[in-house]
Residue, then its C-alpha position, 0 to 999 in steps of 0.5 A: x737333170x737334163x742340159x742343153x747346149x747354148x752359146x754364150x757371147x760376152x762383149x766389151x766395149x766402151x759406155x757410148x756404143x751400148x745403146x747401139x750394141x742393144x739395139x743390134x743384139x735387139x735386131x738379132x732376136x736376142x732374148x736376154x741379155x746382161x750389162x755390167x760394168x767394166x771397172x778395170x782391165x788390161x789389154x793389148x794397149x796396157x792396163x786400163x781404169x775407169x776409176x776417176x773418169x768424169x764422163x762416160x768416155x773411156x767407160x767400159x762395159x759387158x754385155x752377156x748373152x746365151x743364144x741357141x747355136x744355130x742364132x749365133x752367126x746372125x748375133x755375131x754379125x750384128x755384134x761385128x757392126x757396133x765392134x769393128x768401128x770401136x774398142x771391143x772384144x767378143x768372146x764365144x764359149x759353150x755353155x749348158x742351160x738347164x732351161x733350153x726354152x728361154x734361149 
């Protein structure tokens, strides 16, 4: 079977800024994506839960998307605007879809 070559992009960061991290990946013509929460970690400041957390502050999310790699810097650059003011991390891998059309 025939595959084709994406990017994946996958973001951490904290509850709050979801809804401006959709919007921009919204702006960037992304046309899919998946949240998950994000129950517990380890980072360059130590481990991390959410377990316990009353509200929404302090909870971490990712999101996960697969973008053709010809989109992926205007992706990455609406990513940066939510990222660089908040806790977050992008990672960027290949990644091979068997239907190249949905991305």
């Amino acid at each position: 079977m025939q595959t084709h070559l994406k990017k994946r992009v996958e973001i951490v960061v904290e509850y709050p800024a979801l809804k401006r991290l959709l919007d921009r990946l919204d702006r960037a013509q992304v046309t899919g994506y998946t949240v998950i929460p994000a129950l517990a970690g380890r980072g360059h400041d130590g481990a991390w839960s959410s377990e316990g957390l009353a509200g929404d502050a302090g909870r971490m999310v990712m999101v996960i998307c697969i973008t053709d790699p010809a989109r992926l810097d205007p992706v990455l650059d609406e990513v940066y605007a939510v990222v660089a003011r908040q806790i977050g991390i992008v990672a960027v891998s290949d990644v091979q879809v068997i239907r190249s059309e949905h991305f």
